[in-house]
N, C-alpha and C positions, 0 to 999 in steps of 0.2 A: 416443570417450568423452571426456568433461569435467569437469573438476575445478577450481571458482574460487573463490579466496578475496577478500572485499571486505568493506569496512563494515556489508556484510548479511548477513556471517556467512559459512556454505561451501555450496556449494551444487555439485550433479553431476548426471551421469546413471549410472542403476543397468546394472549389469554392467560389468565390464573388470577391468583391473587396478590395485592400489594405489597409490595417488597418481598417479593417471593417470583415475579416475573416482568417485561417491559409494560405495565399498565399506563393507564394515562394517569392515575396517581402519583406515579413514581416520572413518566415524564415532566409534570409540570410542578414538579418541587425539583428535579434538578434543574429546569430550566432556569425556574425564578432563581436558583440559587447561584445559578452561571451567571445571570445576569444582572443580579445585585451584585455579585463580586466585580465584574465588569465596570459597571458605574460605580464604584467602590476606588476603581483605580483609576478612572479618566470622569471626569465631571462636564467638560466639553462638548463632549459628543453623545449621541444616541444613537448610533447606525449601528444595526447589525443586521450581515448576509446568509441565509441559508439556502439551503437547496436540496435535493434529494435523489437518490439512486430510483431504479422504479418498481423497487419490490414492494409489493399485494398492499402492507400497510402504510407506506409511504403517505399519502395524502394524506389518511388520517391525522398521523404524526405531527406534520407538518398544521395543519390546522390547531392542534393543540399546541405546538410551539411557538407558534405565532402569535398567537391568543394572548398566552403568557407572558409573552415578550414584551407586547401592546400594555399591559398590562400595567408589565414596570415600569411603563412608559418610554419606552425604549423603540425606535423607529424600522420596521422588517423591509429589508430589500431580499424579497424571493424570484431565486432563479430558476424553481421548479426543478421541471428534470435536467439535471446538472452530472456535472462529475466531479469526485473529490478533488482533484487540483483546480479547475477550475473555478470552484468555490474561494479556495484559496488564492487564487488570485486575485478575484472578484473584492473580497476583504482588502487589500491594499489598493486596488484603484479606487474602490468606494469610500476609503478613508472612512474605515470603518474601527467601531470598539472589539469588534472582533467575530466570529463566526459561527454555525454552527452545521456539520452534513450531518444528514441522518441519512447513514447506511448503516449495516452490520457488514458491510464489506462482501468477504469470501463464503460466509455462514447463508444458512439454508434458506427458503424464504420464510418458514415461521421467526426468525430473526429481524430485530430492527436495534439502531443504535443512534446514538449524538456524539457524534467526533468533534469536538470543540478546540475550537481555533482564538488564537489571541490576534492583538492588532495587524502582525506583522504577515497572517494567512497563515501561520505555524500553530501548530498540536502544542497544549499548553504542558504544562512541567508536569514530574509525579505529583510536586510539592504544593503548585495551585490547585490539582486533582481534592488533595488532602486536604485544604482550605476551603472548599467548595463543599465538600463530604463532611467536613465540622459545620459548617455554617448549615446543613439539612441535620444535622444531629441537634442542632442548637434553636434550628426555627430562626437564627440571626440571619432574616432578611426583611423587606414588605414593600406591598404593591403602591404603585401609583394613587393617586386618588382622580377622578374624571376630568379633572381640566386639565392633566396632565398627561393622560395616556399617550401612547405611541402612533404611529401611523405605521398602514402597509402598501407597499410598490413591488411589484411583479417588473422582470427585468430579464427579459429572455435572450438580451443579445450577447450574453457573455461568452457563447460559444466560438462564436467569431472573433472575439477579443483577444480568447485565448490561443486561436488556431493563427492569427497573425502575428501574435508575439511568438509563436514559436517560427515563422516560416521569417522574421524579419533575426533569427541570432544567424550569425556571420557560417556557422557550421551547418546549417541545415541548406542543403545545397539543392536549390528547386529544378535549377536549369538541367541538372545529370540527371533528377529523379524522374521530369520527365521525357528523357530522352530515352531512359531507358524501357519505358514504354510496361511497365509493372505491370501482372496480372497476378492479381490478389483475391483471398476468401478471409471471411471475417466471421468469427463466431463471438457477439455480445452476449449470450448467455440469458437474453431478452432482456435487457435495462437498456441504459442510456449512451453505452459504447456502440450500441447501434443507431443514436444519433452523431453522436460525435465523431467514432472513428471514420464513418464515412465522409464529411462532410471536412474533414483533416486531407483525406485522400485525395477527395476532389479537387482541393483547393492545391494540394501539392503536384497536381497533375496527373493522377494516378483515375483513369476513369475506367480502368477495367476490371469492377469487381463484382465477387460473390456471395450474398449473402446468407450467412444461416443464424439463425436464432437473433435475427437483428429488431424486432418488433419491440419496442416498451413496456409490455405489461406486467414486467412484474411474473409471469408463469415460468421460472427458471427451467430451461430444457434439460437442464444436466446438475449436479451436483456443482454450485458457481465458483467451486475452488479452480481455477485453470492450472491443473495437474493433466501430465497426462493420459492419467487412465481414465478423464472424465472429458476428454474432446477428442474419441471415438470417432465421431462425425467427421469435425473438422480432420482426421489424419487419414479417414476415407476420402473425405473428399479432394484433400492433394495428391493421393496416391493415384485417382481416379482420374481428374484436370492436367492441361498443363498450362499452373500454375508457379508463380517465383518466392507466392511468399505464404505461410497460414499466419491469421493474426488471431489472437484468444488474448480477453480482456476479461477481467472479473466486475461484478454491479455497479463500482463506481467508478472503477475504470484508473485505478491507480497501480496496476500491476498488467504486466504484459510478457506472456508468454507467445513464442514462434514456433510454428511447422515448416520444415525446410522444405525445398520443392519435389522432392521425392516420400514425402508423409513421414519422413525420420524427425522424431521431438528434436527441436535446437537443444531442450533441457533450460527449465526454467532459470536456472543458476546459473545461464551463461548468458543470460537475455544483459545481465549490467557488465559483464565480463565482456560483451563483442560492442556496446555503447561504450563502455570504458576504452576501448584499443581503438574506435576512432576517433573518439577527442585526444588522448593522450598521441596519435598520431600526429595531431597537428598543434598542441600545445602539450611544453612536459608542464607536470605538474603532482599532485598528491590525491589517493584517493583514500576511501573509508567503506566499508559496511561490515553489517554484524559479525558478531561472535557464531552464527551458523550456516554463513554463507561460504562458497566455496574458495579455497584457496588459490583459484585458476586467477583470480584480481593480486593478490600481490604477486603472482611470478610475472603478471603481460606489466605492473606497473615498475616493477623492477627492472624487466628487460626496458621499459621504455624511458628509464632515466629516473623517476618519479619515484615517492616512497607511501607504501601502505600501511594504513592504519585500523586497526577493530574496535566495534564499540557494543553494549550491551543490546539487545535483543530490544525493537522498537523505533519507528519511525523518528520519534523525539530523540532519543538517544544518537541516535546516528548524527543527524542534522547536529545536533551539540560538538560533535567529535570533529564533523566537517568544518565547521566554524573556529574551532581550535585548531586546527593544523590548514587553514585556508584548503581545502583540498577544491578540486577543480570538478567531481566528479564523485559519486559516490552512493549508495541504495541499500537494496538486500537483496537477496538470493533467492527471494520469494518473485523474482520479476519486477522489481521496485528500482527504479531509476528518480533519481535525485541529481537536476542540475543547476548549479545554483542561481546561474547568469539568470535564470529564467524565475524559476523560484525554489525557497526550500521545502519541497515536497516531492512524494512520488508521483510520478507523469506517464502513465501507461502514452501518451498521445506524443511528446515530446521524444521518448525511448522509438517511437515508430522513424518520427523523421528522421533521427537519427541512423539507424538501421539501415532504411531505404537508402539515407545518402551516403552508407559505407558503400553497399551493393551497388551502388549505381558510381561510384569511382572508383570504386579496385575494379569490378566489371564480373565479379565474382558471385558466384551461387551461394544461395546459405549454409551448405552442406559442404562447400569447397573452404569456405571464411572460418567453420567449427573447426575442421583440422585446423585452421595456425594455434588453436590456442592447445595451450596443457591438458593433459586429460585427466580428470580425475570424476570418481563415479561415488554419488552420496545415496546412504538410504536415511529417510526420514521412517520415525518408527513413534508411535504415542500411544497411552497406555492411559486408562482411566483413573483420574488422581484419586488416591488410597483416604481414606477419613483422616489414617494416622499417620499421615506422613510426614518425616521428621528431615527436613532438608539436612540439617544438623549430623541426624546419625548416617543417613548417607554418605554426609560427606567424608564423615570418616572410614567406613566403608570403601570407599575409595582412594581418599589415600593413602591406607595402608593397602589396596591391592594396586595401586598407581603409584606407590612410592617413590620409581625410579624415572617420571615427568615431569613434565612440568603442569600446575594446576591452575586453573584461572577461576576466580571465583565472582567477577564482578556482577555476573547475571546467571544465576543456578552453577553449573561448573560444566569446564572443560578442559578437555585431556590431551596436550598435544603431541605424540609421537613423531617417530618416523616417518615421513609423509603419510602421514593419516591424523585424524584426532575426533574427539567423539563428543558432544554439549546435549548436556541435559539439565533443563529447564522448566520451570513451569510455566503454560502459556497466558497470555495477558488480556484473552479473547473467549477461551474455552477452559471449561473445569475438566483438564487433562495435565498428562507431563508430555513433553518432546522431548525424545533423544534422538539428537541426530549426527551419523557418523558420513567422514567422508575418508576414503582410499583410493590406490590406484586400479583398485579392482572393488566389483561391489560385491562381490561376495566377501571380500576381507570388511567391506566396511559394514556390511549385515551382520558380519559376527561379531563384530567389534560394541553393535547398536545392542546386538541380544544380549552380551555379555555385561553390560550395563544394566540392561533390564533385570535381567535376575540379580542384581545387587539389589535391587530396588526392590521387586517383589519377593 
């Protein structure tokens, strides 16, 4: 059983023992401690928004969150089954103290988590994480007393909220999208993308689609990373159809990966890569994402006028680096689009419209739109973290066999070469390391990723 605390909040797997896995012990002393700290910073207000993914444990959670909240006395606006950005958006129309998803995102379904959100619908810092994490070390919180407690309100129309704020930004072009008369397959992975994507599509004009694994319950058909050796299905069934677009969403739907209309992966890493070349199309400007995302974003922002920027490994991190260089556009490589006009978070549902309304004004297939960009080929490679692993002596490790690079060390290290370079890190979600390399060939960048590995092991 597992239990990790990181920048993305806490995240476990259900059943085991306290502080040793996600129990309800361990949910409702971080809760209370989220939201003593919360009321700690704003005296004003009581409102806070959750919502949830719809994996197996979700209500549970959600019941226990709530409870706790009420508790502190603190007011629950729940949206039920939700998706991570639209939570977050949720939190600044409700002029809220701030939030809370509970998903474990990409992870299995014996996983569950609390991604906590400040006022603004944004994932709060390392440094409030670590303030939150003292104050359960310390017991410095306490509950409400009965004339005080919270109130709860269920509030289900925020889907619609969010699908018009995206269909009213000036880029998202409704009239091309339905002209072009889409025909689309959708694999949610059984969560809430099978509410939401569909009901994005309709409203965009897009009525001719196919469903798989679109049902709620929580019973994940596939491994819910949207990788593509885990949407099988979905690349049969483009091959199969004739269909213009695959769409794969992960449980909360804040990651969006595409199947071109002949069953070829777009490749997750280009999903912000071809979102980026049509905004930067129609405004220049500056963009960002991580330190392991693919390089194919600085050459399309540089041909486009614009200047790129890297930032450490994490949702938070980015969004920081966006804000610091105004950039106009910006995510990860994981299929994480961040826009900001709209809000700052990753928007698997926002990256769609986007998408569709490149396809539907160049006039081009997804497979014809891959070729304009750079090509470069990454292998993602992870390895189960060592008891005694010494970041430290690694690193040196590698500088003396890296000597002749340049080394970046803001978030684990990376190595940047000759059009190629190689990051490894530990991850902030699972008790692993990632190394991951990217070249113009993958097999350069596979030996690139082993040769790393065995420094390490």
């Amino acid at each position: 059983m597992t239990l990790i605390k990181s920048i993305s909040g806490i995240r476990g797997t259900i059943g085991g023992t306290t502080g040793n896995a996600f129990t309800p012990n361990d949910i409702v002393t971080f809760t209370a401690a989220f939201g003593f700290w919360l009321k700690s910073k704003d005296t004003t207000r009581k409102k806070i928004v959750i919502g949830r993914d719809a994996r197996l444990s979700g209500e549970i959670v959600s019941r226990i969150v709530s409870g706790t909240l009420q508790s502190m006395g603190l007011d629950v606006v729940d949206l039920g089954l939700s998706t991570t950005p639209t939570v977050e958006m949720a939190v600044v129309a409700e002029k809220a103290l701030g939030g809370i998803i509970l998903t474990a995102s990409h992870n299995p379904k014996e996983w569950n988590a609390l991604k906590l959100l400040n006022e603004k619908g944004e994932f709060i810092s390392a440094k409030d994480i670590t303030t939150i994490l003292k104050s359960i070390e310390s017991e410095n919180y306490e509950y409400a007393d009965v004339d005080h407690l919270g109130n709860y309100t269920i509030n289900t129309d925020y889907f619609n909220f969010h699908i018009e704020a995206i269909k009213a930004l000036p880029l998202i072009n409704t009239e091309a999208i339905q002209k072009r008369k889409f025909k689309v397959v959708i694999d949610a992975v059984n969560s809430t993308g099978g509410i939401a994507v569909p009901l994005l599509l309709n409203s965009l004009g897009v009525d001719q689609i196919e469903l798989l694994n679109c049902d709620p319950t929580g019973q994940f058909a596939h491994n819910p990373e949207p990788l593509t050796e885990n949407l099988t299905e979905l690349i049969a069934r483009m091959k199969e159809g004739n269909f213009d677009i695959g769409i794969a969403v992960d449980p909360d739907v804040d990651r969006l990966v595409i199947i071109c209309e002949n069953g070829e992966p777009f490749n997750e890493e280009y999903t912000l890569v071809a979102v980026s070349d049509y905004i930067l199309s129609h405004q220049k400007g500056n963009t960002v994402s991580n330190l392991s995302s693919t390089r194919a974003l600085k050459d399309i922002t540089e041909t486009r006028g614009g200047k790129y920027y890297s930032a450490a490994v994490g949702e938070v991190n980015v969004v920081e680096k966006m804000k610091e260089v105004n950039a106009i556009i910006g995510g990860e490589g994981n299929g994480g689009v961040i826009y900001p006009e709209l809000h700052y978070g990753r928007d698997a549902l926002v990256g769609i419209g986007f998408l569709l309304s490149y396809m539907a004004e160049s006039g081009l297939s997804l497979s014809v739109l891959k070729e304009r960009f750079p090509l470069y080929a990454m292998y993602k490679h992870k390895i189960d973290l060592p008891d005694n692993l010494s970041m430290d002596r690694i690193l040196e490790k590698i500088k003396a066999k890296f000597s002749n690079y340049p080394i970046i060390t803001i978030d684990g290290i990376k190595i940047e070469m000759d059009n190629s370079w190689v990051h490894l890190r530990k991850s902030n979600t699972e008790a692993i390391l990632r190394i991951y390399s990217e070249a113009n060939t993958y097999e350069k960048a596979k030996g690139i990723a082993l040769e790393i590995s065995d420094l390490v092991l």
